[in-house]
N, CA and C atoms of all chains as a GROMACS GRO file, in nm:
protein
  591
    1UNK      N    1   8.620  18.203  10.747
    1UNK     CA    2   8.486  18.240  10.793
    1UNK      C    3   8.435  18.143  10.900
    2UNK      N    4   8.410  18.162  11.012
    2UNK     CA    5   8.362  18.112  11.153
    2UNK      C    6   8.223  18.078  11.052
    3UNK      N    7   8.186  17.931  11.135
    3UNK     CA    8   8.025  17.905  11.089
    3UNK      C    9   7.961  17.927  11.213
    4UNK      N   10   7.843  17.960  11.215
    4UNK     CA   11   7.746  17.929  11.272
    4UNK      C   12   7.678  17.791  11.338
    5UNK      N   13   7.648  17.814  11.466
    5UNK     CA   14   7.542  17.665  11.488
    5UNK      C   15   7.466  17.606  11.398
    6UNK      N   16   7.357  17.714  11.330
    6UNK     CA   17   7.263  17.686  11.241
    6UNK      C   18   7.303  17.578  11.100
    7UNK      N   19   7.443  17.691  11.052
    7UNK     CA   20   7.504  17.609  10.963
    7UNK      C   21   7.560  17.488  10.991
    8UNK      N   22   7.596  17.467  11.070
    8UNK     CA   23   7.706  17.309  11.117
    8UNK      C   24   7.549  17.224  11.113
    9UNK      N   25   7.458  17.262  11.192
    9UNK     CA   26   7.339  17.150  11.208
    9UNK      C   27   7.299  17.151  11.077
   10UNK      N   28   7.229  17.241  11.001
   10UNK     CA   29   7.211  17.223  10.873
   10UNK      C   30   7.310  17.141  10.757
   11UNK      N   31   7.459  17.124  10.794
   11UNK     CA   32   7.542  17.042  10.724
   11UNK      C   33   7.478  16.863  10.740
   12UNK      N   34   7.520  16.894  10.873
   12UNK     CA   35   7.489  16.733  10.924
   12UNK      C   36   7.342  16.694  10.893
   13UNK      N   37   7.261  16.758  10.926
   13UNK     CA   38   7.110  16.742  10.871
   13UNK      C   39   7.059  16.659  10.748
   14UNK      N   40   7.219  16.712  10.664
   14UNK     CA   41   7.175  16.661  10.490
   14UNK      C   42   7.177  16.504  10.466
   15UNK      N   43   7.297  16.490  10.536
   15UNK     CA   44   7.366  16.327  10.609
   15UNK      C   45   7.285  16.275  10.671
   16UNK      N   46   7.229  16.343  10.839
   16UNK     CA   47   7.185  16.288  10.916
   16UNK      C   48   7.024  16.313  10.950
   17UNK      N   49   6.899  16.289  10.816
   17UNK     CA   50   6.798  16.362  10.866
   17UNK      C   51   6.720  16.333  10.982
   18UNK      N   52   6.727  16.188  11.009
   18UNK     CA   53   6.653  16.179  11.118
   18UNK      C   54   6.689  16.211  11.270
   19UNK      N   55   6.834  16.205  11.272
   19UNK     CA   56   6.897  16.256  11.392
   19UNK      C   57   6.868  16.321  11.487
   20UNK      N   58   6.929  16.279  11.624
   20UNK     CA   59   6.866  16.375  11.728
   20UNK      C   60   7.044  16.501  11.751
   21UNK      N   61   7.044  16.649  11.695
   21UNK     CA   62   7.109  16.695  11.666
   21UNK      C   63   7.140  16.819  11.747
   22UNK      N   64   7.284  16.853  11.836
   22UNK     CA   65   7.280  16.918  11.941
   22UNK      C   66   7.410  17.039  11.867
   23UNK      N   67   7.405  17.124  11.868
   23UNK     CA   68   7.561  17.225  11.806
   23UNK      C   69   7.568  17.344  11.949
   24UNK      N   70   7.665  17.311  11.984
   24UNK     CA   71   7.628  17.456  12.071
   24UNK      C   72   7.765  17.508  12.099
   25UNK      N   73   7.814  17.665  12.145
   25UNK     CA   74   7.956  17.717  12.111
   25UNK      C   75   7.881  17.835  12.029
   26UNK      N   76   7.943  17.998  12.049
   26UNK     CA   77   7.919  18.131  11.970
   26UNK      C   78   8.015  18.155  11.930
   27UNK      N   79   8.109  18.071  11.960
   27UNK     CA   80   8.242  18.191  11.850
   27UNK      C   81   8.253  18.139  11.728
   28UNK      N   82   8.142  18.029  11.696
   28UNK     CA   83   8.228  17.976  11.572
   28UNK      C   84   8.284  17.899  11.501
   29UNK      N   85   8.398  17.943  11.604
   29UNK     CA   86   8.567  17.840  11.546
   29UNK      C   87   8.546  17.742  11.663
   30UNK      N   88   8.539  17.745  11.803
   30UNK     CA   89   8.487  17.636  11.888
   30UNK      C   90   8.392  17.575  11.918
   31UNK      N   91   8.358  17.433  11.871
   31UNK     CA   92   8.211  17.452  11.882
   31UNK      C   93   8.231  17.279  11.949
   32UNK      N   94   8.058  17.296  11.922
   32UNK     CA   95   8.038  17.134  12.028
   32UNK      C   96   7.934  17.094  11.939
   33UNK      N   97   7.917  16.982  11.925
   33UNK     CA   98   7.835  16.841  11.862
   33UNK      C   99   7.732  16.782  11.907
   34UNK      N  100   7.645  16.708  11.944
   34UNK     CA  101   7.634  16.554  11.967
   34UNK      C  102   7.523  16.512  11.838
   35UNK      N  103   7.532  16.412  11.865
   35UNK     CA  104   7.468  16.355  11.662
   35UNK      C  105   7.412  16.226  11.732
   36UNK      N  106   7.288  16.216  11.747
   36UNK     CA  107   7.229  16.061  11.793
   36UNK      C  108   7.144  16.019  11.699
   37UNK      N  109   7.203  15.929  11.608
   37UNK     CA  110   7.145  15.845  11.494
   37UNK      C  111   7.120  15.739  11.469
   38UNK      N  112   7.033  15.636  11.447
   38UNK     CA  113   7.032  15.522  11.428
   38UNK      C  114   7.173  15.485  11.323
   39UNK      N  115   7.182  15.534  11.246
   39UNK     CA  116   7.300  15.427  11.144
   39UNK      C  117   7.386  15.436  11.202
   40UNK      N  118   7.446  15.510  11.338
   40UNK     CA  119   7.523  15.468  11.401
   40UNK      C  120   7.591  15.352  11.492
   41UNK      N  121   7.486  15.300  11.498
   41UNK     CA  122   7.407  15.137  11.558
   41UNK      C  123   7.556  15.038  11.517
   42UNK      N  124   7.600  14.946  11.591
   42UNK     CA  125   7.709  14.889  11.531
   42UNK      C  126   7.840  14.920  11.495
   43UNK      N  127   7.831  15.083  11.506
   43UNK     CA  128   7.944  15.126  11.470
   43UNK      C  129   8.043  15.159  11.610
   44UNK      N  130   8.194  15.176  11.592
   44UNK     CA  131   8.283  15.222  11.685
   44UNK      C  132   8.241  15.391  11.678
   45UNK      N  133   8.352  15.427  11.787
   45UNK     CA  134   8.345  15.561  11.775
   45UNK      C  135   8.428  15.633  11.674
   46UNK      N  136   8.496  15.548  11.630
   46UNK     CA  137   8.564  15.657  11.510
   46UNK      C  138   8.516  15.614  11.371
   47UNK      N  139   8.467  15.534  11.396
   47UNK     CA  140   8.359  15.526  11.274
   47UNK      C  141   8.240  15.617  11.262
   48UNK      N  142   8.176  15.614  11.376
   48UNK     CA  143   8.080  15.714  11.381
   48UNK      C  144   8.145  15.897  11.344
   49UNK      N  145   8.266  15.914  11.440
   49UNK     CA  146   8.286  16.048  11.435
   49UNK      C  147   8.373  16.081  11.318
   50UNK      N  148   8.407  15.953  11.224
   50UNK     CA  149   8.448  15.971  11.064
   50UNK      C  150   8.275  16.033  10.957
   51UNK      N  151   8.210  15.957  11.008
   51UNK     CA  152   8.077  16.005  10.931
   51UNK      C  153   8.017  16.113  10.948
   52UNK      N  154   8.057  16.156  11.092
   52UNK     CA  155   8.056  16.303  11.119
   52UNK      C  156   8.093  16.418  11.020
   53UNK      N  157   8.239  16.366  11.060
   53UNK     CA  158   8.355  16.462  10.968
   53UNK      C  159   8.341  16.451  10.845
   54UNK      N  160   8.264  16.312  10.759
   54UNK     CA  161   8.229  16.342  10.611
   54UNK      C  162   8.107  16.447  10.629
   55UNK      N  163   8.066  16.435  10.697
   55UNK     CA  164   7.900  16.508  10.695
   55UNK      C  165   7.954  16.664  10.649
   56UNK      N  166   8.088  16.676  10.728
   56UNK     CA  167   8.125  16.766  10.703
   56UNK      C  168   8.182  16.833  10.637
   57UNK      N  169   8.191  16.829  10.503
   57UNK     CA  170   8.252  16.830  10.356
   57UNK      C  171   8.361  16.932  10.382
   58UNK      N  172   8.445  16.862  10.450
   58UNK     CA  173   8.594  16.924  10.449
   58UNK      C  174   8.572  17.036  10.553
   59UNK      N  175   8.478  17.121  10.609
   59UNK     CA  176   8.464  17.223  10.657
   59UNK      C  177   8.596  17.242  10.795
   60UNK      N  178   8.652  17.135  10.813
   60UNK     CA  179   8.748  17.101  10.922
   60UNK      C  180   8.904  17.082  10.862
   61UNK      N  181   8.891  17.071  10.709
   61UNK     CA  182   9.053  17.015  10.660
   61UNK      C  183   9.175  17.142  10.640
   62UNK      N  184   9.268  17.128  10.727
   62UNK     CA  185   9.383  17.198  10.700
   62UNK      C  186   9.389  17.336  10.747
   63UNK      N  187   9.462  17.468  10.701
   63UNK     CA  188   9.481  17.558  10.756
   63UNK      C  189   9.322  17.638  10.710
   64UNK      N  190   9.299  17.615  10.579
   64UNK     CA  191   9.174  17.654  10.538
   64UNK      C  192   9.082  17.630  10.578
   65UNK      N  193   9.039  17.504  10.724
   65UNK     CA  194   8.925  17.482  10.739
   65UNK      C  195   8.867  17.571  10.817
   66UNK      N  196   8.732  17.590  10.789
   66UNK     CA  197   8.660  17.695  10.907
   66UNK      C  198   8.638  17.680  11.059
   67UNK      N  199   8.624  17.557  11.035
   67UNK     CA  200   8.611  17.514  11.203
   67UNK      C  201   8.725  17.461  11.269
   68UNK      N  202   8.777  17.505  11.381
   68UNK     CA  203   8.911  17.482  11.406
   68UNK      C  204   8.923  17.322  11.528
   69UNK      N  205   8.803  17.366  11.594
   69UNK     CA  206   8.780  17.270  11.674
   69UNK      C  207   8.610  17.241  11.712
   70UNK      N  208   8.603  17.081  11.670
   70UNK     CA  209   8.439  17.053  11.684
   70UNK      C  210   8.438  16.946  11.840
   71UNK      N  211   8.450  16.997  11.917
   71UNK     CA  212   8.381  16.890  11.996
   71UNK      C  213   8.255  16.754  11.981
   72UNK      N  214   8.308  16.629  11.944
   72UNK     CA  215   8.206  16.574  11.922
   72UNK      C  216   8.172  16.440  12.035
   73UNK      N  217   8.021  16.438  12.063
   73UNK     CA  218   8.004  16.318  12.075
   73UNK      C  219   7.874  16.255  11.965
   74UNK      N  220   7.926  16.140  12.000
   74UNK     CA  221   7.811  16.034  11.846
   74UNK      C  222   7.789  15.937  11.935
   75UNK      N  223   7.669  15.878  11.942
   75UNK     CA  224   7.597  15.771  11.954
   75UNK      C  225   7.462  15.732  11.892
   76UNK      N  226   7.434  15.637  11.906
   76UNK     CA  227   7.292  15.510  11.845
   76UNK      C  228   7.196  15.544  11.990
   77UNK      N  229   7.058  15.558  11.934
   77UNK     CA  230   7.000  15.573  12.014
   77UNK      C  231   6.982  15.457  12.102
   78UNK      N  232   6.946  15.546  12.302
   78UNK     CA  233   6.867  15.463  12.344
   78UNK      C  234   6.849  15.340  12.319
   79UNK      N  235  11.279  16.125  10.381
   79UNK     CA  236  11.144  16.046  10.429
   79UNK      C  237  11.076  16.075  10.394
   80UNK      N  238  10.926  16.034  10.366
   80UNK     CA  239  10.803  16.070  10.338
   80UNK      C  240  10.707  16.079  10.498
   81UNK      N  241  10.621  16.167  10.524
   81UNK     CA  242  10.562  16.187  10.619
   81UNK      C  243  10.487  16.020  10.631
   82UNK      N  244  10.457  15.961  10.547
   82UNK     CA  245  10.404  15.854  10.539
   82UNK      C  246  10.476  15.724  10.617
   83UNK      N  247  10.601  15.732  10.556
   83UNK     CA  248  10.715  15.628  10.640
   83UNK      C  249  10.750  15.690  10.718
   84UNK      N  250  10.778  15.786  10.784
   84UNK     CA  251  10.817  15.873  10.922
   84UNK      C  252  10.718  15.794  11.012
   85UNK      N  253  10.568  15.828  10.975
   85UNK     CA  254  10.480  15.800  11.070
   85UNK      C  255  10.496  15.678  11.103
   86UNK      N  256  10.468  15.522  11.018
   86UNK     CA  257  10.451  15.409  11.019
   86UNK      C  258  10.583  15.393  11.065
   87UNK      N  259  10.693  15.429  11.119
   87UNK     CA  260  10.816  15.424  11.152
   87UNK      C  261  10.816  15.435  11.288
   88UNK      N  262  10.737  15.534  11.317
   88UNK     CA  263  10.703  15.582  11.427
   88UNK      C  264  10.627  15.480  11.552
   89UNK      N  265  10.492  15.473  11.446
   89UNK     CA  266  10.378  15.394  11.576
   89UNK      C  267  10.411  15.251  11.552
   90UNK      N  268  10.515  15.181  11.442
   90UNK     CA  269  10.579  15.060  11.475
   90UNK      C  270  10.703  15.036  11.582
   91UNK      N  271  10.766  15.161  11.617
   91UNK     CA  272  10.891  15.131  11.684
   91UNK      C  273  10.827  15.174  11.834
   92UNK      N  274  10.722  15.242  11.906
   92UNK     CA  275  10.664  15.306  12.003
   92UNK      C  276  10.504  15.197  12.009
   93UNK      N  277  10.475  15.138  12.128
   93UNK     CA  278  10.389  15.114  12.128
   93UNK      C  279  10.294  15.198  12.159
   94UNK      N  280  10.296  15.301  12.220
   94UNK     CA  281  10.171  15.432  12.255
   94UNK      C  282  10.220  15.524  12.213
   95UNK      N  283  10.190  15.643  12.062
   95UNK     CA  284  10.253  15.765  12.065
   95UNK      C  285  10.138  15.807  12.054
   96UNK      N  286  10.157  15.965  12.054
   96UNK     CA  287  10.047  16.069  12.095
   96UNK      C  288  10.136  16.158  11.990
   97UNK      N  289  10.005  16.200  11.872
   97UNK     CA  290  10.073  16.291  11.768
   97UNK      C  291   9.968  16.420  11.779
   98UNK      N  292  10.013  16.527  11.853
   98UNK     CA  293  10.018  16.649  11.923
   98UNK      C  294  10.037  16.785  11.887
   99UNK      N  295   9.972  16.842  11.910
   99UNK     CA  296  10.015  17.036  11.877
   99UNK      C  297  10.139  17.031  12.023
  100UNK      N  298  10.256  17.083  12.002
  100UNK     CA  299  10.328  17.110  12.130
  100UNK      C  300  10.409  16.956  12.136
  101UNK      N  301  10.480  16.958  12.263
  101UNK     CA  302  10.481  16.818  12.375
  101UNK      C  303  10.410  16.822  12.444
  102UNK      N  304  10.461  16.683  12.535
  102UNK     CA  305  10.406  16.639  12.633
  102UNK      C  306  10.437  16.752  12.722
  103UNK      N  307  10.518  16.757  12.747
  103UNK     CA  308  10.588  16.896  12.862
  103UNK      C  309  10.533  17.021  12.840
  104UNK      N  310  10.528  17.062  12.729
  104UNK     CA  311  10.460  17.176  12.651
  104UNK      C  312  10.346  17.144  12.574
  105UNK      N  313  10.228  17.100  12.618
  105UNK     CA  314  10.149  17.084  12.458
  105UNK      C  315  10.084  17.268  12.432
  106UNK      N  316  10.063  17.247  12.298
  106UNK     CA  317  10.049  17.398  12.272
  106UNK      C  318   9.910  17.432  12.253
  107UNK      N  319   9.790  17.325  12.260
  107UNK     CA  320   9.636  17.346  12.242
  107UNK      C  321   9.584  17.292  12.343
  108UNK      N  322   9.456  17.296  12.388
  108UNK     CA  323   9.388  17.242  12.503
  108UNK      C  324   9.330  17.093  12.478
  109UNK      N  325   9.326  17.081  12.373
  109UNK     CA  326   9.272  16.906  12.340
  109UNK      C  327   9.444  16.794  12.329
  110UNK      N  328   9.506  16.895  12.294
  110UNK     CA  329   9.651  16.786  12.301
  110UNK      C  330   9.649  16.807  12.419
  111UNK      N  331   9.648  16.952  12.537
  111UNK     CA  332   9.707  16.920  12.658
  111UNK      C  333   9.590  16.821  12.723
  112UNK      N  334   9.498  16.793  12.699
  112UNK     CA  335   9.420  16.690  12.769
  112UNK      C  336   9.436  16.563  12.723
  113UNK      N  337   9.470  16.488  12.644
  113UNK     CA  338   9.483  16.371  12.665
  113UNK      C  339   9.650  16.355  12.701
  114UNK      N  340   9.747  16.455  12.666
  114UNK     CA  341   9.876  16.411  12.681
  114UNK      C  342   9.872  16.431  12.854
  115UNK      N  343   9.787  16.514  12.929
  115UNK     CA  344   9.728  16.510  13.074
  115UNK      C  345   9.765  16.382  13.151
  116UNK      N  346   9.581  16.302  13.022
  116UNK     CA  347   9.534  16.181  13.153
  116UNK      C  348   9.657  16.103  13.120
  117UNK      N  349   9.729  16.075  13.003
  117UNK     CA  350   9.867  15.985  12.980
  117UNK      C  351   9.938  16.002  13.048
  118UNK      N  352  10.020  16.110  13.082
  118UNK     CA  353  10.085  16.117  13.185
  118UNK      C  354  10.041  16.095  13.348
  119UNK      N  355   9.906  16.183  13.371
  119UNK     CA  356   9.870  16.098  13.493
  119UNK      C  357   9.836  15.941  13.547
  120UNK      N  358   9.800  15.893  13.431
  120UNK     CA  359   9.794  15.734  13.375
  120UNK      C  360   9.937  15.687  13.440
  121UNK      N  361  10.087  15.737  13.422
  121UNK     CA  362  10.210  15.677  13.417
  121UNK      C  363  10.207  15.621  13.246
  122UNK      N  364  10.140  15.631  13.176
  122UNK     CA  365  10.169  15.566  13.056
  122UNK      C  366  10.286  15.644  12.970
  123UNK      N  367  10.409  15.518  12.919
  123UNK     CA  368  10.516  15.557  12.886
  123UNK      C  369  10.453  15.594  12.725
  124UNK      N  370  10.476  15.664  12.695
  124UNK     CA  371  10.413  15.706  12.499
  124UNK      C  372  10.516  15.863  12.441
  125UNK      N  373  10.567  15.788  12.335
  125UNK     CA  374  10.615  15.904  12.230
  125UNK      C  375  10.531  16.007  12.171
  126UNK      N  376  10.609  16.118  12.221
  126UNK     CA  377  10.488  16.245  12.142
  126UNK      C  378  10.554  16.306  12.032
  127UNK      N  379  10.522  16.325  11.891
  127UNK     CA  380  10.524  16.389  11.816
  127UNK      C  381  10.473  16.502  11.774
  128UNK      N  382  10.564  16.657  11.829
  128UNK     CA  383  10.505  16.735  11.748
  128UNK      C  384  10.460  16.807  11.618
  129UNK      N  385  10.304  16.812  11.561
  129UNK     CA  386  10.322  16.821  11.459
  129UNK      C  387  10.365  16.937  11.433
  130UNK      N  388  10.307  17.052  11.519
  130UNK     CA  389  10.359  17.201  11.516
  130UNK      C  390  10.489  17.207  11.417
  131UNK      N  391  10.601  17.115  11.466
  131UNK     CA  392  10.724  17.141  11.452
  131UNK      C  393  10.767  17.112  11.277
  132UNK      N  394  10.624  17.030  11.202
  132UNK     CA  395  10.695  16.983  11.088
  132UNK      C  396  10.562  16.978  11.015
  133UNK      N  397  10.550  17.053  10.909
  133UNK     CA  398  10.452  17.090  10.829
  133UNK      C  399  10.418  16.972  10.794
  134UNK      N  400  10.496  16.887  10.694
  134UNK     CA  401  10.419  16.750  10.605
  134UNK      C  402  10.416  16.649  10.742
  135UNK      N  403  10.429  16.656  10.852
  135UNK     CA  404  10.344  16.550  10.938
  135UNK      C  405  10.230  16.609  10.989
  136UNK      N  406  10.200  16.710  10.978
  136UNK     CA  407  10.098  16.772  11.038
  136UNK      C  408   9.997  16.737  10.941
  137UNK      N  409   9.992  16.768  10.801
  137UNK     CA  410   9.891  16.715  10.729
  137UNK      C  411   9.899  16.571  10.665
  138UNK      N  412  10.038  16.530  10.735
  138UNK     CA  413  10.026  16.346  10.676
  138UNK      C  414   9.978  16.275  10.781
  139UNK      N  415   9.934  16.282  10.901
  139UNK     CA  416   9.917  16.203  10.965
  139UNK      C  417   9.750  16.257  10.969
  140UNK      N  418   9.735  16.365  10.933
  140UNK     CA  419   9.561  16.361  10.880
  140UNK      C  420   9.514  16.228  10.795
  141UNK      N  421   9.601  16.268  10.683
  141UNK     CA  422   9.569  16.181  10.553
  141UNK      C  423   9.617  16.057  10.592
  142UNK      N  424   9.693  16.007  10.691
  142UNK     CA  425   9.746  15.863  10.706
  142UNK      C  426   9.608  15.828  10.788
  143UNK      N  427   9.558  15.864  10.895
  143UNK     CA  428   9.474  15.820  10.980
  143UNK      C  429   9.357  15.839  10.891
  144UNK      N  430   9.332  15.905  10.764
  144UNK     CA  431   9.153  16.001  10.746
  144UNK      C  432   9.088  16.016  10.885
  145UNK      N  433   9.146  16.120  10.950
  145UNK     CA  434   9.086  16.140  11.005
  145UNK      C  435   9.119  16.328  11.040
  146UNK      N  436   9.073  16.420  11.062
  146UNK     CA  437   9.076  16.553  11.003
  146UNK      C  438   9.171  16.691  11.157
  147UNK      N  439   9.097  16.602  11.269
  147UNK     CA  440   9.205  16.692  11.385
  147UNK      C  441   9.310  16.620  11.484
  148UNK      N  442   9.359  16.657  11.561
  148UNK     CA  443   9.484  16.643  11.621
  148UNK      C  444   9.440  16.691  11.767
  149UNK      N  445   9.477  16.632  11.872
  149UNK     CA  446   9.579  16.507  11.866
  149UNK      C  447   9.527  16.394  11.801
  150UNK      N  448   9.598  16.295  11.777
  150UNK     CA  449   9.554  16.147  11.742
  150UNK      C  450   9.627  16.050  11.834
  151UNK      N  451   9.561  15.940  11.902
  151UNK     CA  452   9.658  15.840  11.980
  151UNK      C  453   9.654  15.691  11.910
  152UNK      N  454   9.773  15.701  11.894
  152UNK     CA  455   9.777  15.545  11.817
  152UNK      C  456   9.868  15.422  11.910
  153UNK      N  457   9.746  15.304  11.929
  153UNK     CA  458   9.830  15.186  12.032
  153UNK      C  459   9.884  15.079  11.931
  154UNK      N  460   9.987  15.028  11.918
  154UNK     CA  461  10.028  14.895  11.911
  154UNK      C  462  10.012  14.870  11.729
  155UNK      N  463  10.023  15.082  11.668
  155UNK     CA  464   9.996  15.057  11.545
  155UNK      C  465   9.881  15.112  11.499
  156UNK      N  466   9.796  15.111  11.572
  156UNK     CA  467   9.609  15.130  11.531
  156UNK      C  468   9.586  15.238  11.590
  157UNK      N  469   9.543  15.314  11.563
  157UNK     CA  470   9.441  15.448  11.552
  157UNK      C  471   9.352  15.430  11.635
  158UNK      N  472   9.353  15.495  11.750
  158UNK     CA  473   9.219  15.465  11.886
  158UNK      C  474   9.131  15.597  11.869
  159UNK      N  475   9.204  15.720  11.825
  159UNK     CA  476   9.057  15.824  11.828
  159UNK      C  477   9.162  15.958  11.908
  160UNK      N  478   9.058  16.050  11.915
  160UNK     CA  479   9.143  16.205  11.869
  160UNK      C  480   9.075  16.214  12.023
  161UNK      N  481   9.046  16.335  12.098
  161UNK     CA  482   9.061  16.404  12.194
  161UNK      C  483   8.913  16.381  12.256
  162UNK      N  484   8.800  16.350  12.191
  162UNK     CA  485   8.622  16.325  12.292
  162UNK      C  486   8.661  16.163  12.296
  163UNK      N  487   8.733  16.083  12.174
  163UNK     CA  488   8.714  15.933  12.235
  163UNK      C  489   8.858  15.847  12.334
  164UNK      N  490   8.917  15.952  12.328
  164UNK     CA  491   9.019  15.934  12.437
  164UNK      C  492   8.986  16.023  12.580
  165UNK      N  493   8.855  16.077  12.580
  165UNK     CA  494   8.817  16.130  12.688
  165UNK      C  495   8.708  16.010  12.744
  166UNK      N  496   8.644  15.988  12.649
  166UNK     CA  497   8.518  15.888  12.663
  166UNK      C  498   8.551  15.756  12.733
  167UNK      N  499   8.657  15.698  12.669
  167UNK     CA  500   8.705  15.601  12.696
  167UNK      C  501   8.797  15.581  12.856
  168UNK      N  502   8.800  15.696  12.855
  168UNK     CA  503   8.882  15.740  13.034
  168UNK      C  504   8.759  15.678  13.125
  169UNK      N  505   8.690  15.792  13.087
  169UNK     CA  506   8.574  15.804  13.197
  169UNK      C  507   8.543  15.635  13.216
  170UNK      N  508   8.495  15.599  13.045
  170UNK     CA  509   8.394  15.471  13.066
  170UNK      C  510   8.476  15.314  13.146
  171UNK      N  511   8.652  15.346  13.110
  171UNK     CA  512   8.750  15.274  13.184
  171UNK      C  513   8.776  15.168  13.054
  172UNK      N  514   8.721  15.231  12.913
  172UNK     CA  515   8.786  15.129  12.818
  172UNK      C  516   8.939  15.161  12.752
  173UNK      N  517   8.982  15.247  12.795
  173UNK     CA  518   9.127  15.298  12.760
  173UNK      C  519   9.180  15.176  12.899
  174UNK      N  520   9.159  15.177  13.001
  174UNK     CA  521   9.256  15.065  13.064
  174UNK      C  522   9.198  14.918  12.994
  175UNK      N  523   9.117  14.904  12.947
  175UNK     CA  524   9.060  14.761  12.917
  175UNK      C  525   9.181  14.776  12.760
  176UNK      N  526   9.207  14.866  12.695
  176UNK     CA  527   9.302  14.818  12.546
  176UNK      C  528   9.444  14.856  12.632
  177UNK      N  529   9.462  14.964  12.685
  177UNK     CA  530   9.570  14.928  12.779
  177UNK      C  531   9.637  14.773  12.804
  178UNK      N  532   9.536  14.728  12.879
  178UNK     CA  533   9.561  14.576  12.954
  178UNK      C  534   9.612  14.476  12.810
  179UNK      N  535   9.497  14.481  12.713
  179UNK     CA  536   9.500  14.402  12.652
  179UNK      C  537   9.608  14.380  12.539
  180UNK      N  538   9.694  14.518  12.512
  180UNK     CA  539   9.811  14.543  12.475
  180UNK      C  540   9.917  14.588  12.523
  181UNK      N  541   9.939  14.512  12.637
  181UNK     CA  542  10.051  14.480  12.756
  181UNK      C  543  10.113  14.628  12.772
  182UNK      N  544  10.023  14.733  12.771
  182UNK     CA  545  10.056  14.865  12.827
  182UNK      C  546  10.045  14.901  12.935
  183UNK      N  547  10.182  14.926  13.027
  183UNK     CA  548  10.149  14.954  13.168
  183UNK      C  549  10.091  15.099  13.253
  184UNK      N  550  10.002  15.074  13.322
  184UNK     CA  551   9.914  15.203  13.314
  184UNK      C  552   9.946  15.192  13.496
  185UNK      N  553   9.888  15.330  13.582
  185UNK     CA  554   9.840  15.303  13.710
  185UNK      C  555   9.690  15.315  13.668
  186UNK      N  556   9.633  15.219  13.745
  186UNK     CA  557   9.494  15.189  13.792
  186UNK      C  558   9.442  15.262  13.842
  187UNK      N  559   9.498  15.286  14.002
  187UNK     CA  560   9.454  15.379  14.088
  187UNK      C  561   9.460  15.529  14.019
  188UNK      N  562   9.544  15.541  13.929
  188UNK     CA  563   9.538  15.690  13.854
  188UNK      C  564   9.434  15.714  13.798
  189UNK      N  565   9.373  15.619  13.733
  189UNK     CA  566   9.262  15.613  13.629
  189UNK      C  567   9.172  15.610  13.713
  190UNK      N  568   9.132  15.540  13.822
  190UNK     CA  569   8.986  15.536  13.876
  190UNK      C  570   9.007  15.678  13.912
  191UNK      N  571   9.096  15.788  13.968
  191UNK     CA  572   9.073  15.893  14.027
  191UNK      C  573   9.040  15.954  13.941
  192UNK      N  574   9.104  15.949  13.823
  192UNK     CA  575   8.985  16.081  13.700
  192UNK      C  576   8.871  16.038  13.710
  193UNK      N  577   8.806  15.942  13.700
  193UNK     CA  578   8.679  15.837  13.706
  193UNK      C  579   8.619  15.889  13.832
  194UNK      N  580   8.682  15.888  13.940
  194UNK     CA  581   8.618  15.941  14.068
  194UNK      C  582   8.579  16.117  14.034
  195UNK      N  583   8.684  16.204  14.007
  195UNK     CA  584   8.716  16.299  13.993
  195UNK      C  585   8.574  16.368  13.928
  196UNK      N  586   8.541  16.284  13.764
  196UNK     CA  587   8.480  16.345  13.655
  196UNK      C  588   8.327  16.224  13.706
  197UNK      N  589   8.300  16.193  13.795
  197UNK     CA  590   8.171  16.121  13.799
  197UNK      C  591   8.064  16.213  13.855
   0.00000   0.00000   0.00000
């Protein structure tokens, strides 16, 4: 099942409430990111885009995952 | 073998591999063919592993890295990041700064032209 924008932001939302939160992509299965959060502050980028991918409770793991490809970028605000 | 010692077999005997849908010659998705791209336009010498070709590396080198898509580029052993931070790092010119710093030979002038190219 292809997710929705709504849904992917609403995932990350739960993780990330204060976030400044961008999803954009209609098919779905390709989609795009950006996640600007303070607790990102200090962190690398694959640290950040690991907290992503937890945000994302598996929705990405294996042949079963729904989303096939997330374009992401992550940064600490400003 | 275990996909586990395959891998660590792997990014110990190769100082730059690129673990890939496809090859280098062939990659078979648009995020492997872009970083196995700027690598090759780079001149950077790096082993590609396809996972396409072998089921338990395809999901062991998930679970070896935790980290969930593919490609993955690993330098000198270590895990640098999948297909936006090997893009990021082009642009920003910190892929030649770990380049340099792990005696990986790159062209320069290759790299500023994506840099010119994507500014």
């Amino acid at each position: 099942m292809p997710m929705q924008a709504s849904e992917i932001e609403a995932l990350l939302r739960q993780t990330f409430p204060d976030a400044k939160i961008e999803v954009s992509g209609d098919d779905g299965v390709h989609m795009a990111a950006m996640v600007v959060d303070e607790s990102f502050r200090g962190m690398n980028r694959v640290q950040q885009q690991r907290a992503v991918y937890a945000a994302l409770k598996g929705k990405m793991d294996g042949s079963a995952g729904e989303l096939h490809a997330l374009a992401l970028t992550t940064k600490a605000p400003d | 073998m275990t996909a586990e010692t395959q891998i660590k077999d792997t990014i110990t005997a190769n100082d730059v591999v690129l673990f890939m849908k496809g090859t280098k010659e062939m990659p078979q998705c648009g995020f492997s063919s872009r970083v196995a791209g700027v690598l090759n336009y780079m001149g950077v010498d790096f082993a590609d592993v396809n996972v396409l070709a072998d089921e338990g590396l395809r999901q062991g080198i998930k679970d070896f890295s935790d980290w969930p898509t593919i490609p993955q580029l690993y330098v000198k052993g270590e895990f640098v990041g999948g297909c936006d931070i090997i893009t990021e790092m082009t642009l920003s010119g910190e892929l030649d700064t770990l380049f340099s710093e792990n005696g990986v030979a790159y062209d320069k002038d290759a790299a500023d032209k994506i840099r010119e190219a994507n500014a």
